[in-house]
Structure formats: C-alpha cells, structure tokens
C-alpha positions in Angstrom: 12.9 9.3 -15.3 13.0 12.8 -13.9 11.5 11.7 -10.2 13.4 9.0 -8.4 10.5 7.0 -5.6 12.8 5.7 -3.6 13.3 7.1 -0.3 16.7 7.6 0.2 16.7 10.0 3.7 14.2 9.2 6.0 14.5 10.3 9.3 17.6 11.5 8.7 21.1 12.6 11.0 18.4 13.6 13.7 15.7 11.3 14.1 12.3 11.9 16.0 12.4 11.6 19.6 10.3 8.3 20.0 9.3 9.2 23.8 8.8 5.2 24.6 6.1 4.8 27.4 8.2 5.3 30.8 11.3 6.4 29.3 12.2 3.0 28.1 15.5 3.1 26.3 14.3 0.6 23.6 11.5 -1.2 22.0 11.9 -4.6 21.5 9.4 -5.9 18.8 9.0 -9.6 18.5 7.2 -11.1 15.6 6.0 -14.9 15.5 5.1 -15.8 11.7 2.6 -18.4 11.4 2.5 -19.9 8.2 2.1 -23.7 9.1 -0.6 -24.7 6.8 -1.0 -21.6 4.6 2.0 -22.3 2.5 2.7 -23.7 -1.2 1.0 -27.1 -1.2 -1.3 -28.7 -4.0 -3.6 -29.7 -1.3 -4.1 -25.7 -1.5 -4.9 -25.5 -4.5 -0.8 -24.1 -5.5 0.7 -25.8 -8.6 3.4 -27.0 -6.4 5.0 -28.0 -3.3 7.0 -25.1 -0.7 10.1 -24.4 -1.3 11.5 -21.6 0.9 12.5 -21.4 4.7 12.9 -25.1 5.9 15.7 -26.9 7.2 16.0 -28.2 3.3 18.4 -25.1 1.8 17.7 -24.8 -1.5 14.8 -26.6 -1.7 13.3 -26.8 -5.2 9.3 -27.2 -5.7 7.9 -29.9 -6.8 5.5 -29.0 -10.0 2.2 -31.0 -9.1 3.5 -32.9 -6.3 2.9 -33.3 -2.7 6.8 -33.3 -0.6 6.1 -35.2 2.4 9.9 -34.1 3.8 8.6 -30.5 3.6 4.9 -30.9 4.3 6.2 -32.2 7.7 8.7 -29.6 8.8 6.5 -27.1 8.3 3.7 -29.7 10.4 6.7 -29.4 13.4 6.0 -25.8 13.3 2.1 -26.2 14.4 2.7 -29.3 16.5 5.9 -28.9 18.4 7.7 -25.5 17.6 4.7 -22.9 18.4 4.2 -24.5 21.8 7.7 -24.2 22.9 8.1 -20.6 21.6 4.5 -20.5 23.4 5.7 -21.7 26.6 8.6 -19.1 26.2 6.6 -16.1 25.1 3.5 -16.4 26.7 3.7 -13.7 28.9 5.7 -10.9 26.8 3.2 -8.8 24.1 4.1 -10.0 20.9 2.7 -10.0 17.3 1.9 -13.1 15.3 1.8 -12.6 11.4 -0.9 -15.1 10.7 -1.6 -16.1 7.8 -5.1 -16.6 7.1 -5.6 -19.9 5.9 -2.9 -21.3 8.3 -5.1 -19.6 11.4 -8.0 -21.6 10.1 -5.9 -24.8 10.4 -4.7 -24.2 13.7 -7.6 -23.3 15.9 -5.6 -24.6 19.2 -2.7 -22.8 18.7 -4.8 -19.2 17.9 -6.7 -19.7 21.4 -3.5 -20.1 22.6 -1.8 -16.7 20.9 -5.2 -14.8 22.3 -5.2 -15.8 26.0 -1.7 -14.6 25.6 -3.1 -11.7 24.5 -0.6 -11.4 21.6 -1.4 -9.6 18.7 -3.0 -11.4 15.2 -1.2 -9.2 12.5 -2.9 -10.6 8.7 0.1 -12.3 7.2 -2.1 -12.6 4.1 -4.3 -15.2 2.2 -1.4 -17.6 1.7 1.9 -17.8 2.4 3.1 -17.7 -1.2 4.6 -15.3 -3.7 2.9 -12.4 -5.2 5.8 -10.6 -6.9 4.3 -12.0 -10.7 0.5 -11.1 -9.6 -1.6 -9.4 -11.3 -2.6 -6.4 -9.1 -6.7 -7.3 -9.3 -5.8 -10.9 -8.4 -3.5 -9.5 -4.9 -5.7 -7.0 -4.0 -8.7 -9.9 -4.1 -6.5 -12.1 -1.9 -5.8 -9.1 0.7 -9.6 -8.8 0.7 -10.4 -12.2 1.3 -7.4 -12.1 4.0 -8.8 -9.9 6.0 -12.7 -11.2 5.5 -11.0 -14.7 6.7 -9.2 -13.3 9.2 -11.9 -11.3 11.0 -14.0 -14.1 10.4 -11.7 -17.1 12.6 -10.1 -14.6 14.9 -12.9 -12.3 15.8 -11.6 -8.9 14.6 -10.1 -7.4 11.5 -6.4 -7.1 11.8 -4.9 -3.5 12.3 -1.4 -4.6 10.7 -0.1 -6.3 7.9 2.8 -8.1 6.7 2.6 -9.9 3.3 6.7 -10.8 3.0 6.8 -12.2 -0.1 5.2 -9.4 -2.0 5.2 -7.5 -4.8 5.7 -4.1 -5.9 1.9 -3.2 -5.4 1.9 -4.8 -2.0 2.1 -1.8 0.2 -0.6 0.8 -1.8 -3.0 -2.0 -2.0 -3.0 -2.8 1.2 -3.5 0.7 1.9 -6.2 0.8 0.0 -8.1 -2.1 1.3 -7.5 -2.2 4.9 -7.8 0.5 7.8 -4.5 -0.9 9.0 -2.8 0.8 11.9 0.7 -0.2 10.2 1.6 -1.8 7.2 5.4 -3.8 7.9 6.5 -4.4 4.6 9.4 -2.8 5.0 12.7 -3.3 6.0 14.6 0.6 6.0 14.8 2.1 9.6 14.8 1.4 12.8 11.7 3.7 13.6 8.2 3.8 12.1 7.6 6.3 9.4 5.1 7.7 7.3 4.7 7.4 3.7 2.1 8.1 0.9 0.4 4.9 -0.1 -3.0 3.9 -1.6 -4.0 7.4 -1.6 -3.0 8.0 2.0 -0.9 8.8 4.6 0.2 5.3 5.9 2.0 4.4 9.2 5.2 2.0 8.3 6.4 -0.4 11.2 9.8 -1.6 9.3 10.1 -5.0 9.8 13.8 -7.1 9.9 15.9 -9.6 7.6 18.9 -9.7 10.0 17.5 -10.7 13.7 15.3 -13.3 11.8 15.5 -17.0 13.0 15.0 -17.3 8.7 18.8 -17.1 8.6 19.0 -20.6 9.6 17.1 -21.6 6.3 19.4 -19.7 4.1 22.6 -20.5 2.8 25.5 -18.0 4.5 23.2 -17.8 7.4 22.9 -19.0 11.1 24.1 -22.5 11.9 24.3 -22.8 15.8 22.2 -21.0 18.2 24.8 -19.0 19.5 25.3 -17.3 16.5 21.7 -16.6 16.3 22.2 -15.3 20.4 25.1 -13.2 20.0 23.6 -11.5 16.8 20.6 -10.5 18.8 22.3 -9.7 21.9 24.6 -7.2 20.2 21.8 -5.0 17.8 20.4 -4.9 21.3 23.7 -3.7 23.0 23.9 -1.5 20.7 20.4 0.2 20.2 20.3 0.2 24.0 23.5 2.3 24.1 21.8 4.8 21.5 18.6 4.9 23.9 20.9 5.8 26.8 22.1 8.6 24.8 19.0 10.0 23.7 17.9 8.4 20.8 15.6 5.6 21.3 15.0 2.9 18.6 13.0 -0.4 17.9 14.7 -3.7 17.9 12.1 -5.8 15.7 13.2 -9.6 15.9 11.5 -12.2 13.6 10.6 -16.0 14.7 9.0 -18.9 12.5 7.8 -21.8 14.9 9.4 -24.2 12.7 13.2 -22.8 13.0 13.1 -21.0 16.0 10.9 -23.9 18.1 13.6 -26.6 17.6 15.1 -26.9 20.4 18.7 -26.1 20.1 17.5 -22.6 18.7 15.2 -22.2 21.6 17.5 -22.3 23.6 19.1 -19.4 22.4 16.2 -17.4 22.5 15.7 -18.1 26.0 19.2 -16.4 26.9 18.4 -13.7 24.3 15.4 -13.4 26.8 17.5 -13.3 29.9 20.0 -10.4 28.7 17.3 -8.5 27.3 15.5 -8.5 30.7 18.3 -7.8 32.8 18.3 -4.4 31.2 16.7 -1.7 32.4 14.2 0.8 30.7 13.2 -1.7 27.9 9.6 -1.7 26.4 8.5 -5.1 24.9 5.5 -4.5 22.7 3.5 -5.3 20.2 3.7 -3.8 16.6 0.3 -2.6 17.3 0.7 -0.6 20.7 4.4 1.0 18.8 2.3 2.3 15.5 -0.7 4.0 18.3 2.2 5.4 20.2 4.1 6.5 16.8 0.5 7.9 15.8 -0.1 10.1 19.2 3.5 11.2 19.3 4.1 11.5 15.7 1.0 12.3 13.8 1.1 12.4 10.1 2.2 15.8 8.8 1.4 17.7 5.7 4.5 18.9 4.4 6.2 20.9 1.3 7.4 18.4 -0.9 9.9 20.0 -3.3 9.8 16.8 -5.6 6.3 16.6 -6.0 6.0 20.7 -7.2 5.1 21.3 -10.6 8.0 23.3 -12.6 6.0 26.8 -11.9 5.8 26.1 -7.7 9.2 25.0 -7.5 10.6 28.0 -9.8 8.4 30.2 -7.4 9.5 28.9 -4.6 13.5 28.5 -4.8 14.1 31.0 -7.7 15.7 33.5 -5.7 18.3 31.3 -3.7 20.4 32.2 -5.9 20.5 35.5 -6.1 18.0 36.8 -9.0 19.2 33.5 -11.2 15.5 31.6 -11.5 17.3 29.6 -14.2 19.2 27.6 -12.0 16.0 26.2 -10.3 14.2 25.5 -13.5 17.4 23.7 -14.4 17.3 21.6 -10.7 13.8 21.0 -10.6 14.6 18.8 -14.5 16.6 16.6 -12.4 15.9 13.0 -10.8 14.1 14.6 -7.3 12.7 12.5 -5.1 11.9 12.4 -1.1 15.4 12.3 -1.0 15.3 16.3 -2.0 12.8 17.0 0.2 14.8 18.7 2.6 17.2 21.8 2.8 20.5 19.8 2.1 18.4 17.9 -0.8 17.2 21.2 -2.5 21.1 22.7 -2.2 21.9 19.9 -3.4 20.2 20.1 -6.8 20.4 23.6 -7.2 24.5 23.3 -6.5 24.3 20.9 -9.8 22.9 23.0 -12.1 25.2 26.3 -10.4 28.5 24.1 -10.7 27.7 22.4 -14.3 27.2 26.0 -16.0 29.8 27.9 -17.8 31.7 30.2 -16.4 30.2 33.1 -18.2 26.5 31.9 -16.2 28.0 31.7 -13.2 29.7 34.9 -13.2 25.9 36.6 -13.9 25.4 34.8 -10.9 28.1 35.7 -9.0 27.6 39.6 -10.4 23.9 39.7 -9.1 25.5 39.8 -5.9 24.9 42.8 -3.9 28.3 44.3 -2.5 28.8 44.4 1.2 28.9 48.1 1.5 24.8 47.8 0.8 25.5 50.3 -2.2 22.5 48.4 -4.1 19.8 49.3 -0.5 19.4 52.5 -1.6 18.2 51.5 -4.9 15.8 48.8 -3.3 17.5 45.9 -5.2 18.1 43.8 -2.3 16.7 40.7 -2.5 15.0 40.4 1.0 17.1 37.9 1.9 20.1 39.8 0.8 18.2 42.3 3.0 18.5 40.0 6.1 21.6 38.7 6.0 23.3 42.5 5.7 21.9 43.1 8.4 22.3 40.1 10.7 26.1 41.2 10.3 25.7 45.1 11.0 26.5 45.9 7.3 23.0 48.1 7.3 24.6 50.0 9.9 28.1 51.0 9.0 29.8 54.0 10.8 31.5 56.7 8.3 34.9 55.0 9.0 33.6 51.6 8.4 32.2 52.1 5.2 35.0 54.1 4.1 36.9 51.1 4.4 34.7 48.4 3.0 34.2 50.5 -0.1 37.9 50.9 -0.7 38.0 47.4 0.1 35.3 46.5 -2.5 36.8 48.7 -5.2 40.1 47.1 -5.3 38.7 43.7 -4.9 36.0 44.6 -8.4 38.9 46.2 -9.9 40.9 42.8 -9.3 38.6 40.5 -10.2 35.3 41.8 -12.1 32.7 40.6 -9.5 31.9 42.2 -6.3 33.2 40.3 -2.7 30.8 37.5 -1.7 30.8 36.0 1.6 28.3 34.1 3.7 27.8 36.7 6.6 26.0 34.7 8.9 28.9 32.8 9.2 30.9 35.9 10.5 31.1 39.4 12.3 32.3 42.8 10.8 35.4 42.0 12.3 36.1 38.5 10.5 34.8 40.0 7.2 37.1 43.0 6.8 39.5 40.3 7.7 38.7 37.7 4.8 38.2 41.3 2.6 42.0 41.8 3.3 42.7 38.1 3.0 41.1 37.4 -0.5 42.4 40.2 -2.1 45.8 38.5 -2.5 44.1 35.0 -4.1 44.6 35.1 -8.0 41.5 35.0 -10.2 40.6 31.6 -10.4 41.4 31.1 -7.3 38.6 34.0 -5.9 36.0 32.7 -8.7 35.9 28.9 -7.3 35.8 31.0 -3.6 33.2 33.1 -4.5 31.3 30.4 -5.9 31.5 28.5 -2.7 30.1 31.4 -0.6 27.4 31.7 -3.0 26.5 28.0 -2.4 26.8 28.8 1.3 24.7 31.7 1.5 22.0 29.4 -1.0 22.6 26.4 1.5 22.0 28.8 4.6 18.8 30.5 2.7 16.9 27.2 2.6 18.0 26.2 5.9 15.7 29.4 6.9 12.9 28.6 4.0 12.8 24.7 4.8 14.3 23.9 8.1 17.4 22.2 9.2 
C-alpha cells in the first residue's frame, strides 16, 4: 500500500470560519433516530430477532425467533418515548433519521415530526447491519430507501445516515442519492468535504459520545445526570471556542426508546434549559447546517499531492530541495494520503527521504546550495526560489564592504567544512546572518552537517509554504 485513504488532517490547527446565521457561537444539532419497527425481526423478513441498543446489554439474537422482551422495548419507543421527546422538542428544528420501513409503521408519529417541521433524514431500508453486504444488495436497499421514503413522507430525503454500515456505505450513497449531506461519519466537529461516488460530497459528522445509545452499552450512561453533565460540558466547552472565534457544531443523538423514559427525559429537559440560557446559539437542523456549509464553504478543486502521478509530483516538488529531484521521486513512493495534502504533509515526506539517505546524498544536497554571497547569480544557476529568498534578505544587494565580509566569511566556513553556509533567510536579516556566519564557524563538523541539514529542511518547509499555502 503506497496510498493511505484515511484522512488523518482535516480541517486542520485552523479550521474554516463557520459564520453561523447571526453570529451564533454554536450549532447545536439534535438528531432523533427512529427505528421502532424497522429493526431485526423475523416478522421482517430478518433471520432473527434485534439485538443491539435496548435496555437488555448484551442482548444476543435469537436465530428464527420472535423476542417479545425486545419486540416491546423497541414498541415503548413508538408508543410512549417519541411523544415525550415530542412534547419536549416540538418546537426546536431537529432531524429525525427515519428509517424507512419504521416511517411506514408509524404514520401518527411522522405527522407529528412534520407539523413540527423537523427534518426526515433516510435512516435507510432497515435498521440492520450491512457491514457483510454485498455492495449490489446495499446499494438496492438505499434505492428502495429512498423510493419508500419519498413515497410515505412526500419528498426524497436530502440527508442520510445508515449507522450500522459498511465500508461501501458512504460512495453508494453518493451515488444513488442527491443528498445535501451524507452523516456517516463521526471525525470533526464541522462538515467537510470529501470525494465519494464519483463526487464531491458534503459530510455532516455525526456523534458516538452525546448519544442517549450510551445507556444501552456496557461502560456507558447509567443515570440521567451522567447523560446531563456530559452534554452540558461538550457544550461549555464548544461554546467557549465560539466565543473565541471558532465556532463548531454540537451534534447530540436521541433514540425514542432510551432517551423517552422518563428518568432520561428528564435530563434532557435541563440539558434544554442550560443550552438556552446561553446566548448566540443556533439550533438547527442537519439540513439548514450542510446549505449553510454549502453557501459559505463551497466545494473546492484543489492540488492533491497524493493523488499526482510520479511525473506531476516530481514536476511539481523536484526543486524544494535544491536541484535534488530524487528526493521527491523517493517521497512520492511513500504511504501519501490526504494527510499529505498540505505543506507540512509534503515536508513531511520529502524530510523522510532527505534524512534516510547517506551522508554522501545529502551532502550533494547540501553542496547544490548556492552560497550567500550570490557567487552562483552571475552564472544564472539560482534556482528561482534560491533567487527570491536572496533577495528577500538583501543578499542581491550587498555593498563592497558587505560582500567583502560574507565572502571571507564563506571561504573559511567551505574551507572548514566542505559545503557552503546554509541558512533559512527569511527567517533573518543581514545583521542576524553575519551573526550565525560568525556563530557556526566554531561548531565541529558533524555538528554543522546535522545544522545545515536543518536549514535545508527549513528553507524546503518554507518553499512549500509559498507553493501550497500555510
């Protein structure tokens, strides 16, 4: 494997501005699941019984059997649970993940979620597994999601949210719906774009940790003030990085059967309370945050160094360290992936290859150098970045007395150690150079080669800062 698809950076130190509607400090997301009546039942045609998030942790199915314990938890959800949560939410824009088949078992309950005027996000076909699928068999049940859905609802849904997918989830759904957002995801605390299906598609990350699903796990939630306080601080806390300029989502996810008994519902309620006593918050649907991401933050063609074929890359990078092209065919053999897409990711993989090769390599390196006095300029062997960066620190410009200097300076320092004087320039004046000049001099050999080969790595690391961006 020579390209890694993970996506290790995202946003990065310096995430996008979000510009919330009104300034707001935070967007709270909350997600309803309904999945009462969709799940693993023989009565569904599934071999077996449900088996995941009930109040029975650890719940094993049961191969060709109904579970009447089960079947009627997940019955409190439609009967009792949504109607409190309901009651609670019925005036704050949320989303429901609906699953399909549950929707067309709970006709009440949908009229409800739409005079609310709460989203209707497909949750898919079924609520059931699809990590051992066979790709043509999930991409017909996304199809027949979405038919279903548009067909009891009214409209085709503009998000989805599978949750118990597979690997192919994402591009498939990509592929068969004109979905504003897909939310199977779980890795930031803003939207983001990705390649999928063929496409630039919007990513609303959903959440594992402010999920009522804890109380169905083991090591999980057991009181409702657990659940509260959890909540209430990843809101403290993304409020406090709103007030200082960088505004993020809180997505919190609900299941009508955990989160509607009552001694969690509770809990929510004061959630509720403290989230509304704050000023400058945004509660909105997943659907009004991925139009807003979409205005503010369109998708973006942009140089992918992982995806360039050997040839591009070597075009493109070759000369960041100085007249050495070998070092980026060596970096562009490694594992990239989005991760490298980026200044710091590039530097990073060219530094590899520049610190794994002999010395004898990296003194050609170090010896393609230009020295500071600009002796190579009148030749017209200046790289033009070499070019630049002379210049940026007046050595293009030297006065008689000046140069004098540097090249007595630069003589002693070849005669000493066999390479001329590197330094990052941008990263100083005249003044600060002839000072460093004087200062290295004294360093023995190996002690200047492991220096010089730093300020090469600098001046590389600076270069793509210019070619790629900060």
């Amino acid at each position: 494997m020579t390209r890694y698809p993970r996506d290790m950076r995202g946003h990065g130190a310096t995430p996008p501005a979000a510009n919330w509607p009104g300034g707001a400090k935070i967007a709270v997301q909350i997600v309803l699941n309904y999945e009462e009546g969709g799940e693993n039942n023989i009565l569904h045609g599934d071999p077996a019984s449900e088996a995941f998030l009930s109040e029975i942790t650890g719940a094993q199915p049961w191969p060709g059997q109904r579970h009447w314990n089960m079947e009627t938890i997940y019955e409190y959800g439609a009967r009792a649970g949504f109607w409190r949560v309901h009651r609670l939410l019925s005036d704050v824009p949320i989303t429901v993940y609906g699953v399909a088949t549950a929707l067309v078992r709970g006709p009440e309950q949908l009229a409800a979620m739409q005079a609310s005027g709460w989203e209707i996000a497909s949750h898919g076909l079924k609520w059931i597994e699809h990590k051992d699928m066979d790709p043509e068999e999930e991409r017909a049940q996304i199809r027949e999601a979405i038919r279903l859905h548009t067909e009891v609802t009214g409209a085709p849904p503009r998000g989805w949210y599978t949750g118990r997918c597979s690997m192919n989830t994402v591009d498939l759904a990509a592929e068969e719906g004109d979905f504003a957002y897909i939310a199977d995801s779980y890795a930031d605390d803003l939207p983001y774009w990705t390649r999928a299906g063929g496409k630039d598609q919007l990513i609303v990350p959903y959440t594992m940790d402010c999920n009522d699903m804890r109380f169905a796990i083991q090591a999980g939630f057991t009181t409702g003030d657990q659940f509260e306080s959890y909540l209430k601080d990843s809101f403290d806390m993304l409020y406090e990085e709103g007030e200082a300029g960088a505004p993020k989502m809180l997505s919190i996810g609900l299941h009508c059967r955990l989160i509607g008994r009552p001694g969690r519902a509770m809990a929510l309620k004061r959630v509720l309370d403290h989230m509304r006593a704050h000023d400058g918050v945004w509660f909105a649907t997943r659907e009004q945050i991925a139009d807003h991401w979409a205005r503010e933050h369109p998708a973006r063609a942009e140089v992918r160094p992982s995806e360039m074929d050997r040839a591009a890359f070597v075009e493109a990078f070759g000369g960041i360290f100085e007249h050495s092209p070998w070092i980026a065919e060596g970096a562009h053999a490694l594992e990239l992936g989005p991760a490298h897409d980026s200044a710091a990711g590039v530097h990073n993989a060219l530094a590899r290859v520049f610190r794994s090769a002999d010395a004898d390599r990296r003194l050609g390196v170090l010896t393609a150098h230009p020295d500071l006095a600009g002796k190579l300029a009148a030749a017209e062997r200046l790289t033009a970045e070499s070019t630049a960066e002379q210049s940026s620190a007046g050595l293009d410009a030297l006065t008689d007395a000046e140069r004098t200097t540097f090249t007595e300076l630069n003589d002693a320092y070849t005669e000493k150690f066999g390479f001329p004087f590197i330094i990052a320039v941008r990263d100083h004046d005249k003044a600060s150079i002839m000072q460093a000049f004087r200062d290295r001099l004294d360093n023995d050999r190996d002690a200047e080669f492991a220096e010089a080969c730093r300020q090469v790595e600098r001046i590389a690391e600076l270069r793509l800062r210019d070619k790629l961006g900060a």
